[in-house]
N, C-alpha and C positions, 0 to 999 in steps of 0.2 A: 484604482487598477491601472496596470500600466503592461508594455508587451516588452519582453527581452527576447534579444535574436542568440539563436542558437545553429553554431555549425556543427552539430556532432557526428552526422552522419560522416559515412565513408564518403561518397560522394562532394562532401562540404559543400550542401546546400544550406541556405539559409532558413530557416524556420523561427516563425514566433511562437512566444510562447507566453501568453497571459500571465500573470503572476499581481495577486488578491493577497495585503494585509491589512490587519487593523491592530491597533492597541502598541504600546511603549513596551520595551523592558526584553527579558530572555530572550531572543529570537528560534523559533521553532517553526522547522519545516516541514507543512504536513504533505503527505504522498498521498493520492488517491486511490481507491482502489477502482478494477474494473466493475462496472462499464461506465461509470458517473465520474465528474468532475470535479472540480477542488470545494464547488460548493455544498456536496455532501457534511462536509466539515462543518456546516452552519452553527449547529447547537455547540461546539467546541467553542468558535471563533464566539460567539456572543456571551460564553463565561467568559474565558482562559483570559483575556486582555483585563481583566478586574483584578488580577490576581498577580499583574505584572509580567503578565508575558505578550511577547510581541507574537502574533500571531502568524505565517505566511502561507499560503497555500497557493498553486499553478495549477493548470490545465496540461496534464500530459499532450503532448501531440497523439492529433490524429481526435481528441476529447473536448469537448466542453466550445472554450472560442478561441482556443488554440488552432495555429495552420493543421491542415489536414494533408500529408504529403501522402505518396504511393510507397513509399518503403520506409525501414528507419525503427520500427517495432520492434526491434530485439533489446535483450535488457542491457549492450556497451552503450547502445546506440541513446536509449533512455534512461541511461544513469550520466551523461554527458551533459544530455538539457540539464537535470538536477544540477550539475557542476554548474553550467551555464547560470543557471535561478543565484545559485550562494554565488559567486564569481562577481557577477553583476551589482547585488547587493552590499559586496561584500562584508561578508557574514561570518562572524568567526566567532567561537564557544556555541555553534550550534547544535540541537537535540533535534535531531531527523525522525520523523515518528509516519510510517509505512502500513498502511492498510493492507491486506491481501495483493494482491498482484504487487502493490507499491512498495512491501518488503524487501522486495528483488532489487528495486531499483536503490534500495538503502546500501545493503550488504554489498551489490555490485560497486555502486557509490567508491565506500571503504577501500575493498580491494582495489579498485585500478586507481584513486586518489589519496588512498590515505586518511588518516584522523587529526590530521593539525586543524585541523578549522571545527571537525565534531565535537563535541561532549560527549552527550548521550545518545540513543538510541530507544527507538518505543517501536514494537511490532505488534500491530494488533491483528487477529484473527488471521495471518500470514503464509502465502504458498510454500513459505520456507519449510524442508530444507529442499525439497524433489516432491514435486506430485505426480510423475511418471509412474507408473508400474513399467517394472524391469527385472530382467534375471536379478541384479543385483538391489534392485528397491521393489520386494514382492510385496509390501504394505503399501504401496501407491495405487493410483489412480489409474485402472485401466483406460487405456487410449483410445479403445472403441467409443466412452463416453465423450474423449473432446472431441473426437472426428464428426459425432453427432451435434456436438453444439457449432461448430461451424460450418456445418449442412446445414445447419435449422436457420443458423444467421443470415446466408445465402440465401435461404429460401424464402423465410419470411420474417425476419427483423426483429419487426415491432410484437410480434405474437408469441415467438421464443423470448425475448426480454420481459414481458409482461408473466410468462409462467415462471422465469429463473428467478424474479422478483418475490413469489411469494417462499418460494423455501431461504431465500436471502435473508428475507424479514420474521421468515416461522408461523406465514400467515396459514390456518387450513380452514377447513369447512364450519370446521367448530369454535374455533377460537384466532381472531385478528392481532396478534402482537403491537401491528400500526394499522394504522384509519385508509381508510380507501383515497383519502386525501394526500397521504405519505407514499401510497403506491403510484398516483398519479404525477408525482412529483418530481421520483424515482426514474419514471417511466419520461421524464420530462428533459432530465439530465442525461439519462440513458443515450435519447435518442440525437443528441445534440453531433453526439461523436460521428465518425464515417463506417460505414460496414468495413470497407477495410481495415481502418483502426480495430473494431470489434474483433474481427478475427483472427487478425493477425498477432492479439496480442493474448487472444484462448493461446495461439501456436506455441507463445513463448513462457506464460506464466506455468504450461502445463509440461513444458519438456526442458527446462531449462535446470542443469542440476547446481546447486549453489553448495551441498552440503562441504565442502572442500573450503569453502571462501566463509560460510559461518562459522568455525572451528577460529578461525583467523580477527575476531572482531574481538578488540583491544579497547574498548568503553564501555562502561556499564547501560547494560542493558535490560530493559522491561519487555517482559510477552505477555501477552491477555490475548485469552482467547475466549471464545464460549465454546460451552461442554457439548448442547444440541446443535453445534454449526452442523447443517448439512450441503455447504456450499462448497467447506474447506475443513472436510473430517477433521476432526482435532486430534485424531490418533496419525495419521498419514503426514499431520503438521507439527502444530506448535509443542506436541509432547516429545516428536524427536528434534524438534528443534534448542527445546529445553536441557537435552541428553547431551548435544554438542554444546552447551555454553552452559557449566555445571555454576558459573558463579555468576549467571543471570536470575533477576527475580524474575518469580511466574505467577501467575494468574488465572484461574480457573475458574470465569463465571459461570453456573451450575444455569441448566435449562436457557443459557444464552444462546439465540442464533447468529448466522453471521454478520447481518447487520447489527450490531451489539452498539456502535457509535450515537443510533436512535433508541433503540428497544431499552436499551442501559447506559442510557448520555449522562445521569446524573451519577451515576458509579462511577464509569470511565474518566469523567470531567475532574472528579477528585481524587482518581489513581494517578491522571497526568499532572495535579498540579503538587501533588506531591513531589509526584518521580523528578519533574523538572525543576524545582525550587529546593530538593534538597539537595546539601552539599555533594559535589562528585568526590568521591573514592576509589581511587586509581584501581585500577584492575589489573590483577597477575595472572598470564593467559598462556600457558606453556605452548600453545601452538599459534599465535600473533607470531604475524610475521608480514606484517603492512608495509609493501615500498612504494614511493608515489612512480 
Protein backbone atom coordinates (compact mmCIF):
# COMPACT_ATOMS: atom_id res chain seq x y z
CA UNK A 1 0.00 0.00 0.00
CA UNK A 2 1.37 3.25 -0.51
CA UNK A 3 -0.38 7.08 -0.50
CA UNK A 4 -0.43 9.28 -3.64
CA UNK A 5 -1.02 13.14 -3.28
CA UNK A 6 -3.73 14.67 -4.95
CA UNK A 7 -4.43 18.46 -5.84
CA UNK A 8 -7.68 18.27 -7.37
CA UNK A 9 -9.71 20.46 -5.60
CA UNK A 10 -10.42 24.03 -6.61
CA UNK A 11 -8.87 25.21 -3.72
CA UNK A 12 -5.47 23.02 -4.63
CA UNK A 13 -5.07 21.38 -1.38
CA UNK A 14 -3.19 18.59 -1.03
CA UNK A 15 -4.97 15.36 -0.14
CA UNK A 16 -3.76 11.77 0.08
CA UNK A 17 -4.99 9.07 -1.16
CA UNK A 18 -4.26 5.41 -0.39
CA UNK A 19 -3.96 3.40 -3.29
CA UNK A 20 -3.95 -1.00 -2.63
CA UNK A 21 -2.53 -3.52 -5.63
CA UNK A 22 -1.83 -6.91 -5.88
CA UNK A 23 -0.99 -9.28 -8.76
CA UNK A 24 1.19 -8.55 -12.42
CA UNK A 25 -0.36 -8.15 -15.87
CA UNK A 26 -3.68 -5.85 -17.25
CA UNK A 27 -3.93 -3.08 -15.01
CA UNK A 28 -7.56 -2.44 -13.73
CA UNK A 29 -8.89 0.32 -11.61
CA UNK A 30 -11.39 -0.44 -9.39
CA UNK A 31 -13.79 2.51 -7.94
CA UNK A 32 -15.62 2.14 -4.89
CA UNK A 33 -18.91 2.34 -4.21
CA UNK A 34 -20.61 4.37 -1.27
CA UNK A 35 -20.17 4.14 1.75
CA UNK A 36 -17.14 1.37 1.93
CA UNK A 37 -13.69 1.53 0.62
CA UNK A 38 -11.39 -0.05 -1.80
CA UNK A 39 -11.33 -3.10 0.35
CA UNK A 40 -14.85 -4.07 -0.42
CA UNK A 41 -13.11 -5.47 -3.65
CA UNK A 42 -11.55 -8.18 -1.52
CA UNK A 43 -13.17 -11.27 -3.22
CA UNK A 44 -12.26 -9.61 -6.85
CA UNK A 45 -8.61 -8.77 -5.70
CA UNK A 46 -7.95 -12.55 -4.36
CA UNK A 47 -9.13 -14.13 -7.93
CA UNK A 48 -8.54 -11.51 -10.57
CA UNK A 49 -4.38 -11.54 -10.04
CA UNK A 50 -4.49 -15.51 -11.15
CA UNK A 51 -5.86 -14.74 -14.24
CA UNK A 52 -3.24 -12.04 -15.11
CA UNK A 53 -4.53 -9.09 -14.15
CA UNK A 54 -3.01 -6.33 -12.08
CA UNK A 55 -5.32 -5.52 -9.74
CA UNK A 56 -5.71 -1.52 -8.16
CA UNK A 57 -8.07 -0.23 -5.89
CA UNK A 58 -7.94 3.60 -3.55
CA UNK A 59 -9.75 4.87 -0.96
CA UNK A 60 -12.00 7.79 -2.16
CA UNK A 61 -11.22 10.84 0.02
CA UNK A 62 -13.14 11.46 2.76
CA UNK A 63 -13.37 6.96 2.85
CA UNK A 64 -11.44 4.19 4.24
CA UNK A 65 -7.54 5.76 5.21
CA UNK A 66 -7.68 8.23 2.79
CA UNK A 67 -7.24 12.18 4.10
CA UNK A 68 -10.70 13.29 5.17
CA UNK A 69 -10.87 17.03 4.01
CA UNK A 70 -14.21 19.51 4.49
CA UNK A 71 -15.04 19.93 0.89
CA UNK A 72 -13.93 18.38 -2.41
CA UNK A 73 -17.02 15.73 -2.79
CA UNK A 74 -18.31 16.49 -6.04
CA UNK A 75 -17.73 14.19 -8.95
CA UNK A 76 -14.79 17.04 -10.97
CA UNK A 77 -13.39 17.07 -7.81
CA UNK A 78 -13.35 13.00 -7.53
CA UNK A 79 -12.65 12.04 -10.85
CA UNK A 80 -9.29 14.21 -10.45
CA UNK A 81 -7.88 11.97 -7.45
CA UNK A 82 -8.83 8.94 -10.15
CA UNK A 83 -6.49 11.04 -12.74
CA UNK A 84 -4.16 11.55 -9.70
CA UNK A 85 -4.16 7.35 -8.84
CA UNK A 86 -3.52 6.49 -13.03
CA UNK A 87 -1.13 9.82 -13.42
CA UNK A 88 1.06 8.60 -10.47
CA UNK A 89 1.27 5.01 -11.66
CA UNK A 90 1.30 5.74 -14.67
CA UNK A 91 -1.00 3.56 -16.23
CA UNK A 92 -1.98 3.15 -19.61
CA UNK A 93 -4.43 0.51 -21.69
CA UNK A 94 -6.40 0.71 -18.44
CA UNK A 95 -10.04 -0.94 -17.84
CA UNK A 96 -11.73 1.41 -14.98
CA UNK A 97 -14.47 -0.67 -13.53
CA UNK A 98 -16.93 1.75 -11.14
CA UNK A 99 -19.22 0.41 -8.57
CA UNK A 100 -22.42 2.48 -7.87
CA UNK A 101 -21.49 5.99 -6.88
CA UNK A 102 -17.95 5.07 -8.49
CA UNK A 103 -19.58 4.98 -12.08
CA UNK A 104 -19.74 8.68 -11.91
CA UNK A 105 -16.43 9.13 -11.21
CA UNK A 106 -15.56 6.79 -14.32
CA UNK A 107 -17.61 8.55 -16.92
CA UNK A 108 -16.70 11.94 -15.44
CA UNK A 109 -13.12 10.60 -15.59
CA UNK A 110 -13.56 10.12 -19.76
CA UNK A 111 -15.20 13.43 -20.20
CA UNK A 112 -12.88 16.05 -18.70
CA UNK A 113 -9.70 13.56 -19.56
CA UNK A 114 -10.28 11.68 -22.28
CA UNK A 115 -9.49 7.75 -23.30
CA UNK A 116 -5.81 7.63 -24.36
CA UNK A 117 -4.81 5.94 -21.25
CA UNK A 118 -8.53 3.79 -20.96
CA UNK A 119 -9.33 0.56 -22.71
CA UNK A 120 -12.26 -0.59 -21.18
CA UNK A 121 -14.77 0.24 -18.94
CA UNK A 122 -17.05 -2.07 -16.43
CA UNK A 123 -20.05 -0.48 -14.49
CA UNK A 124 -21.57 -2.50 -12.02
CA UNK A 125 -24.87 -1.82 -10.33
CA UNK A 126 -24.19 2.17 -11.19
CA UNK A 127 -26.09 5.63 -10.36
CA UNK A 128 -25.65 6.23 -14.06
CA UNK A 129 -27.39 7.95 -15.92
CA UNK A 130 -29.51 10.62 -13.17
CA UNK A 131 -30.94 9.33 -9.95
CA UNK A 132 -32.77 12.56 -9.47
CA UNK A 133 -36.48 12.77 -10.15
CA UNK A 134 -37.09 15.81 -12.25
CA UNK A 135 -39.60 17.51 -14.57
CA UNK A 136 -37.43 16.17 -17.10
CA UNK A 137 -36.11 12.49 -15.37
CA UNK A 138 -39.78 11.53 -13.87
CA UNK A 139 -38.29 7.80 -13.55
CA UNK A 140 -35.81 8.91 -10.89
CA UNK A 141 -35.31 8.92 -7.50
CA UNK A 142 -37.45 11.30 -5.49
CA UNK A 143 -35.34 13.81 -3.34
CA UNK A 144 -37.46 13.72 -0.40
CA UNK A 145 -35.72 10.05 0.02
CA UNK A 146 -31.97 11.61 -0.19
CA UNK A 147 -32.76 14.62 2.03
CA UNK A 148 -33.92 11.62 4.42
CA UNK A 149 -30.73 9.83 4.28
CA UNK A 150 -28.73 12.69 5.17
CA UNK A 151 -30.82 13.61 8.21
CA UNK A 152 -30.44 10.10 9.27
CA UNK A 153 -26.54 10.40 8.59
CA UNK A 154 -26.61 13.46 10.80
CA UNK A 155 -28.41 12.14 13.09
CA UNK A 156 -27.21 8.96 13.82
CA UNK A 157 -24.62 7.35 11.59
CA UNK A 158 -23.96 4.18 12.75
CA UNK A 159 -27.74 3.11 12.96
CA UNK A 160 -28.82 4.38 9.40
CA UNK A 161 -25.61 2.46 7.76
CA UNK A 162 -26.48 -0.64 9.66
CA UNK A 163 -30.37 -0.53 8.08
CA UNK A 164 -29.00 0.75 4.49
CA UNK A 165 -26.79 -2.26 4.76
CA UNK A 166 -29.38 -4.77 4.78
CA UNK A 167 -31.49 -3.95 1.52
CA UNK A 168 -27.70 -3.40 0.00
CA UNK A 169 -27.08 -7.03 0.59
CA UNK A 170 -31.02 -8.22 0.29
CA UNK A 171 -30.74 -9.39 3.70
CA UNK A 172 -34.65 -9.79 5.39
CA UNK A 173 -36.29 -11.47 8.17
CA UNK A 174 -36.51 -14.59 6.31
CA UNK A 175 -33.85 -15.03 4.45
CA UNK A 176 -29.74 -13.61 4.87
CA UNK A 177 -28.12 -13.31 1.41
CA UNK A 178 -24.71 -12.79 3.65
CA UNK A 179 -23.66 -13.96 7.28
CA UNK A 180 -24.07 -11.41 10.15
CA UNK A 181 -20.24 -11.68 9.87
CA UNK A 182 -20.37 -9.78 6.28
CA UNK A 183 -22.66 -7.24 7.68
CA UNK A 184 -20.33 -6.52 10.43
CA UNK A 185 -17.60 -6.11 8.18
CA UNK A 186 -19.65 -3.81 6.02
CA UNK A 187 -20.49 -1.99 8.85
CA UNK A 188 -16.62 -1.89 9.72
CA UNK A 189 -15.50 -0.14 6.36
CA UNK A 190 -18.58 1.88 6.47
CA UNK A 191 -17.68 3.62 9.40
CA UNK A 192 -14.13 4.24 8.58
CA UNK A 193 -15.21 7.21 6.20
CA UNK A 194 -16.18 10.93 7.79
CA UNK A 195 -19.96 11.97 8.16
CA UNK A 196 -19.13 14.56 5.95
CA UNK A 197 -17.58 12.38 3.37
CA UNK A 198 -20.94 10.22 3.82
CA UNK A 199 -23.09 13.05 3.01
CA UNK A 200 -21.85 14.90 1.13
CA UNK A 201 -21.30 12.43 -1.26
CA UNK A 202 -25.50 10.97 -0.99
CA UNK A 203 -25.53 15.03 -2.34
CA UNK A 204 -23.72 14.23 -5.28
CA UNK A 205 -24.19 10.63 -6.40
CA UNK A 206 -28.02 11.61 -6.13
CA UNK A 207 -28.23 14.93 -8.21
CA UNK A 208 -25.52 14.83 -10.43
CA UNK A 209 -26.78 14.40 -14.04
CA UNK A 210 -24.28 12.44 -16.25
CA UNK A 211 -26.78 11.26 -18.86
CA UNK A 212 -25.06 13.91 -21.66
CA UNK A 213 -21.41 12.59 -20.81
CA UNK A 214 -22.59 8.78 -21.17
CA UNK A 215 -23.90 9.05 -24.67
CA UNK A 216 -20.13 10.43 -25.21
CA UNK A 217 -17.93 7.06 -24.01
CA UNK A 218 -15.74 5.92 -26.96
CA UNK A 219 -14.54 2.17 -25.37
CA UNK A 220 -16.27 -0.73 -24.86
CA UNK A 221 -18.10 -1.05 -22.22
CA UNK A 222 -19.65 -3.76 -19.62
CA UNK A 223 -22.89 -3.14 -17.26
CA UNK A 224 -24.11 -5.76 -14.68
CA UNK A 225 -26.51 -5.01 -12.77
CA UNK A 226 -28.79 -7.04 -10.38
CA UNK A 227 -32.52 -7.15 -11.22
CA UNK A 228 -33.66 -7.06 -7.01
CA UNK A 229 -31.25 -3.97 -6.45
CA UNK A 230 -33.20 -2.02 -4.21
CA UNK A 231 -30.34 0.38 -3.49
CA UNK A 232 -30.05 1.55 -7.00
CA UNK A 233 -33.43 0.50 -8.88
CA UNK A 234 -32.21 -1.11 -12.07
CA UNK A 235 -35.13 0.57 -14.06
CA UNK A 236 -34.11 4.34 -12.82
CA UNK A 237 -30.17 2.98 -13.71
CA UNK A 238 -28.47 0.56 -15.51
CA UNK A 239 -31.47 -0.18 -18.08
CA UNK A 240 -31.30 3.54 -19.27
CA UNK A 241 -28.06 3.53 -19.07
CA UNK A 242 -27.98 0.61 -21.32
CA UNK A 243 -30.55 2.67 -23.87
CA UNK A 244 -27.64 5.52 -24.01
CA UNK A 245 -24.69 3.21 -25.09
CA UNK A 246 -26.64 0.84 -27.62
CA UNK A 247 -23.17 -0.95 -28.41
CA UNK A 248 -22.40 -1.72 -24.63
CA UNK A 249 -22.80 -5.43 -23.31
CA UNK A 250 -25.29 -5.84 -20.61
CA UNK A 251 -25.91 -7.82 -17.84
CA UNK A 252 -28.80 -8.73 -15.89
CA UNK A 253 -28.34 -10.86 -12.84
CA UNK A 254 -32.03 -12.11 -12.07
CA UNK A 255 -32.91 -11.82 -8.07
CA UNK A 256 -29.27 -10.02 -7.64
CA UNK A 257 -29.11 -7.23 -4.87
CA UNK A 258 -26.98 -4.38 -4.83
CA UNK A 259 -24.23 -5.82 -3.21
CA UNK A 260 -23.87 -8.36 -6.03
CA UNK A 261 -19.83 -8.09 -5.84
CA UNK A 262 -20.42 -10.62 -2.49
CA UNK A 263 -23.79 -12.20 -2.88
CA UNK A 264 -22.60 -12.99 -6.81
CA UNK A 265 -18.44 -12.72 -6.63
CA UNK A 266 -18.13 -16.05 -8.31
CA UNK A 267 -20.37 -14.78 -11.41
CA UNK A 268 -19.09 -11.35 -11.50
CA UNK A 269 -15.36 -12.69 -10.99
CA UNK A 270 -15.85 -14.55 -14.36
CA UNK A 271 -17.85 -11.63 -16.30
CA UNK A 272 -14.64 -9.46 -15.43
CA UNK A 273 -12.20 -11.74 -16.46
CA UNK A 274 -13.64 -12.29 -19.50
CA UNK A 275 -14.65 -8.76 -20.33
CA UNK A 276 -10.90 -7.71 -19.39
CA UNK A 277 -8.78 -10.33 -21.17
CA UNK A 278 -10.74 -10.34 -24.23
CA UNK A 279 -9.48 -8.62 -27.08
CA UNK A 280 -10.64 -4.68 -27.36
CA UNK A 281 -12.82 -3.91 -30.38
CA UNK A 282 -12.80 -0.41 -31.31
CA UNK A 283 -16.13 1.03 -30.90
CA UNK A 284 -18.27 3.31 -33.36
CA UNK A 285 -20.12 5.88 -31.21
CA UNK A 286 -21.88 8.51 -33.39
CA UNK A 287 -22.18 10.70 -30.32
CA UNK A 288 -18.07 10.46 -28.83
CA UNK A 289 -16.92 13.44 -28.83
CA UNK A 290 -14.01 13.07 -26.01
CA UNK A 291 -11.40 16.22 -25.83
CA UNK A 292 -8.93 16.14 -23.02
Amino acid sequence: MKFIESKAGLAGESVKILVHEVGQGKPVVFISGWPLSHEMWEYQFNELPKHGIRCIGYDRRGFGRSDKPWDGYDYTTLAGDLKAVIDELDLHDVILVGFSMGGGEVVRYLSHYGSSRISKVVLISTVLPYMLQSDNNPDGVPGDLFDGFVADVEKDRPKFLSGFAKDFYGNTLLHNAVSDEIMLWHAMLALQASSRATSQCIRSFSSTDFREEVTRLDVPVLIIHGEADKTVPIKASSNRTAELLPGAEYIVYESAPHGLFITHKERLNENLIQFINQEVVTVSNPYADITD
